[in-house]
C-alpha positions in Angstrom: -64.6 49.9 -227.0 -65.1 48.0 -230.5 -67.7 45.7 -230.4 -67.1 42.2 -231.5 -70.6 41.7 -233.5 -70.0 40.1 -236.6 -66.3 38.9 -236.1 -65.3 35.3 -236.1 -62.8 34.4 -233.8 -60.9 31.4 -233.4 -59.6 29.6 -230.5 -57.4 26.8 -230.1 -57.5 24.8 -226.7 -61.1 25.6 -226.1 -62.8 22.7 -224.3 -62.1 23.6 -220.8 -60.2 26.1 -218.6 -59.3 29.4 -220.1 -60.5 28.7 -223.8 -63.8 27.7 -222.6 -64.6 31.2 -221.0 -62.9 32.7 -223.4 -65.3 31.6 -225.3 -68.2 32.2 -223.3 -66.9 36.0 -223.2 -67.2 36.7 -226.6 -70.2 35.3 -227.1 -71.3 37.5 -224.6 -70.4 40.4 -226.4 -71.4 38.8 -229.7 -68.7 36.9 -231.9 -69.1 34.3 -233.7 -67.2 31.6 -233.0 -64.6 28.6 -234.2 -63.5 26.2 -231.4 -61.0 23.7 -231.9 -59.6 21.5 -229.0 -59.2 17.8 -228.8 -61.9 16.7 -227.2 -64.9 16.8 -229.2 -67.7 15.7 -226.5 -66.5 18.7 -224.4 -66.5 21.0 -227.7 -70.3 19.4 -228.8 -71.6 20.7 -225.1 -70.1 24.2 -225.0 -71.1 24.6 -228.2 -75.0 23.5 -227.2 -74.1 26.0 -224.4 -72.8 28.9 -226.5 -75.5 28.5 -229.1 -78.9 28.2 -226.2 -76.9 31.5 -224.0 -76.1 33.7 -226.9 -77.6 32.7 -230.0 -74.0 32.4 -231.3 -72.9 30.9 -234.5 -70.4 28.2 -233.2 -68.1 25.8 -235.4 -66.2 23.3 -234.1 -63.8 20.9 -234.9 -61.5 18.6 -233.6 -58.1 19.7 -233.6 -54.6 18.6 -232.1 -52.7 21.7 -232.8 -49.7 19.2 -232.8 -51.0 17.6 -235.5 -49.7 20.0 -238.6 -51.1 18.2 -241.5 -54.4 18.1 -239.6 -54.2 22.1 -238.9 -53.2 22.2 -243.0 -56.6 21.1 -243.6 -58.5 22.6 -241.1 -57.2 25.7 -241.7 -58.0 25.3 -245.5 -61.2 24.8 -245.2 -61.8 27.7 -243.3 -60.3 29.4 -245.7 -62.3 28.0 -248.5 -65.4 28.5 -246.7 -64.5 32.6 -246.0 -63.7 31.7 -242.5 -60.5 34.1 -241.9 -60.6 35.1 -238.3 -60.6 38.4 -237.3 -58.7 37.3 -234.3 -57.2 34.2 -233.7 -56.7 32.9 -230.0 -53.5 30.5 -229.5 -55.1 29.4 -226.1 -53.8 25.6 -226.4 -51.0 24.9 -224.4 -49.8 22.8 -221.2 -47.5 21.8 -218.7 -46.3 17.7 -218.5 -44.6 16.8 -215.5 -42.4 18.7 -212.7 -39.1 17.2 -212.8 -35.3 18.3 -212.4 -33.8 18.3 -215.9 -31.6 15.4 -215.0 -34.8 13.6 -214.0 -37.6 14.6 -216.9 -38.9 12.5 -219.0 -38.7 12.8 -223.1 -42.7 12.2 -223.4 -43.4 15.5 -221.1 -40.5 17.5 -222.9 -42.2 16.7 -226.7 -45.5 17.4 -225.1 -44.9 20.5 -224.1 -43.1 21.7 -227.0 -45.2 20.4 -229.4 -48.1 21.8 -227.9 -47.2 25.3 -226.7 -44.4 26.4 -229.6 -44.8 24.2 -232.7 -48.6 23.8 -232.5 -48.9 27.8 -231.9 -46.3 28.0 -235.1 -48.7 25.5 -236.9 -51.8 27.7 -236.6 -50.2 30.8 -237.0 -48.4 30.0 -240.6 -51.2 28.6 -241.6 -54.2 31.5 -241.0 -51.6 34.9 -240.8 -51.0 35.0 -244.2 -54.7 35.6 -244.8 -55.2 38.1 -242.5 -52.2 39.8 -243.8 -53.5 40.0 -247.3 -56.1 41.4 -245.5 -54.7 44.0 -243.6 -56.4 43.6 -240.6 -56.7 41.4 -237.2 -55.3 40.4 -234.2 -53.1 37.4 -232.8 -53.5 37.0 -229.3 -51.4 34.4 -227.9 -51.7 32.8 -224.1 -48.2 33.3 -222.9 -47.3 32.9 -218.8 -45.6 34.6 -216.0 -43.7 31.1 -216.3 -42.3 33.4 -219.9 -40.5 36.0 -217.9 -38.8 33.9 -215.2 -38.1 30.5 -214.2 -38.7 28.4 -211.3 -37.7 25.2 -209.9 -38.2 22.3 -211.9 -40.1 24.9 -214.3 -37.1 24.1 -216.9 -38.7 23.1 -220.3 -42.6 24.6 -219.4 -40.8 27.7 -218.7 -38.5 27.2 -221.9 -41.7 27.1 -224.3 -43.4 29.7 -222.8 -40.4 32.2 -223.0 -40.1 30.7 -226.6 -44.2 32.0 -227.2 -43.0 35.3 -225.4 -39.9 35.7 -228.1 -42.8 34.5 -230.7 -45.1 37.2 -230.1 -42.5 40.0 -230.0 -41.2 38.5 -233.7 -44.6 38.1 -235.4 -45.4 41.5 -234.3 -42.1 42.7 -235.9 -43.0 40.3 -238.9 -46.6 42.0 -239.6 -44.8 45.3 -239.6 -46.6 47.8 -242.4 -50.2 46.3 -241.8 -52.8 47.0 -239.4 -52.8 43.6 -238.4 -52.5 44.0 -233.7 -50.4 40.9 -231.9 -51.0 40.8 -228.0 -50.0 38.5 -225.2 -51.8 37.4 -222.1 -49.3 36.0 -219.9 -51.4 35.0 -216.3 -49.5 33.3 -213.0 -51.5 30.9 -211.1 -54.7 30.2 -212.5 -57.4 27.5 -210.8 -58.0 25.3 -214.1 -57.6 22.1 -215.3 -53.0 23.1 -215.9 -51.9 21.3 -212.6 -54.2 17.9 -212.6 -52.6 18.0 -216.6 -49.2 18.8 -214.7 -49.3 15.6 -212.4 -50.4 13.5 -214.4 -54.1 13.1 -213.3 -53.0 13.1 -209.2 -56.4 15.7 -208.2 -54.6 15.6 -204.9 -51.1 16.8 -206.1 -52.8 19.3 -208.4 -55.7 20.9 -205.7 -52.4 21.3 -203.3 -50.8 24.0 -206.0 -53.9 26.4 -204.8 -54.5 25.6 -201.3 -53.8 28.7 -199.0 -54.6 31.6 -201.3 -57.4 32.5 -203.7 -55.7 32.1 -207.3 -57.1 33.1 -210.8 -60.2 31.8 -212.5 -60.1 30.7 -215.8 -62.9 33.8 -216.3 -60.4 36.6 -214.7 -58.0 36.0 -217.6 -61.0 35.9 -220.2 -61.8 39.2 -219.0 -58.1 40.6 -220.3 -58.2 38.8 -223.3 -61.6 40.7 -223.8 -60.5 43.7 -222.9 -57.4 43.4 -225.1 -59.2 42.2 -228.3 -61.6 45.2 -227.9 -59.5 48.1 -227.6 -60.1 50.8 -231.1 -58.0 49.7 -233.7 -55.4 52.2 -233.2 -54.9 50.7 -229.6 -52.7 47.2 -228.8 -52.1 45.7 -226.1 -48.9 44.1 -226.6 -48.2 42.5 -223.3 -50.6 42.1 -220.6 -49.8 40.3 -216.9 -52.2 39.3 -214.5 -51.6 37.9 -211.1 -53.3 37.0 -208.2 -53.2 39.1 -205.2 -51.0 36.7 -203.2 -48.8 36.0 -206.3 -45.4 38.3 -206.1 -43.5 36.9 -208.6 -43.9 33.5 -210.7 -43.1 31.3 -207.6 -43.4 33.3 -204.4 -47.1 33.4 -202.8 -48.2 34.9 -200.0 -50.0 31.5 -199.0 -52.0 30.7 -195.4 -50.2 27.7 -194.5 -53.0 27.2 -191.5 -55.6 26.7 -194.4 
């Protein structure tokens, strides 16, 4: 297993949900650590976490991925200050709303988009020609099973996450020649903060997804990404799917109505 002392690693998203214990995990195993998410007061306490846990070196900034001139600059002065991740995590991503096409809404179409293809294209152009030059690291992008088919009402979620599954397959054509490793960890249902996001703040709507069977934590899928980024160099992990137990495909569940 490679260890991950000494290796900065970036991820995007990381206030909450998968990014978070992503986060915590490599601490864990001793990376040190650039966080960017949106939310700042949530970034300022997991990075008081991180830091009394570990002992970690932790940076964090605020950071819409949407926001490309904002990424531009970010990403520049990582750059300027030697800051090229060894692996770069594009956690951030979403679903906005749960509507027939005919019915959705504009707002939840750009959100999605812009968050889960453009703002993964923003961070990526910006940081892979570094690690190019340098010949070695790893992208590991957050993919879905909602990338390999589509459900119900799924339409544009599952649209931009089969456009970060076509993504990961092209930059890993792209970085042909180098050692650079591209990965995706595509997970089904996962108890996090996705469906209250999905609904539009309705806790009840959103705690009803999971009701009936015991779905993903937000630590289960740090454990892949791990186990993915840590693999000997000669080793990648180009597409890894994890499911619950009671998930059989992306929308059938073996669920206990009685519960």
């Amino acid at each position: 297993m490679k260890s991950l002392e000494g290796s900065w690693i970036l991820v995007t998203g990381a206030s909450a949900g998968i990014g978070e214990a992503c986060a915590h995990r490599f601490a864990e195993d001793g990376a040190s650590l650039i966080l960017w998410a949106r939310r700042l007061d949530r970034l300022q306490g997991l990075s008081a976490d991180l830091r009394e846990r570990y002992g970690t070196e932790v940076e964090i900034r605020q950071v819409d991925v949407r926001d490309r001139d904002l990424v531009v600059r970010e990403a520049a002065a990582l750059i300027a200050a030697g800051r090229v991740p060894d692996v770069i995590l594009n956690n951030a991503g979403l679903a906005s709303g749960f509507d027939a096409i005919h019915e959705g809404s504009y707002e939840d179409w750009d959100r999605m988009i812009d968050t889960n293809v453009k703002g993964l294209l923003n961070v990526t152009r910006e940081l892979l020609p570094h690690i190019v030059a340098r010949g070695t690291g790893h992208v590991v992008n957050i993919g879905s099973t909602a990338g390999h088919q589509v459900y119900p009402k799924g339409n544009v979620y599952n649209a931009s996450k089969f456009a970060v599954k076509a993504l990961t397959e092209g930059i890993n054509l792209d970085v042909a020649g180098t050692k650079v490793r591209v990965s995706s960890v595509d997970p089904g249902f996962v108890h996090t903060e996705f469906s209250r996001v999905r609904f539009h703040g309705d806790d009840e709507r959103a705690e009803g997804v999971y009701q009936g069977f015991d779905p993903l934590e937000a630590g289960d899928v740090a454990d892949c990404v791990h186990f993915v980024v840590t693999r000997p160099a000669h080793v990648n992990v180009f597409d890894m799917v994890l499911l619950p137990t009671a998930q059989r495909n992306v929308y059938v569940l073996d669920r206990d109505e009685s519960s």
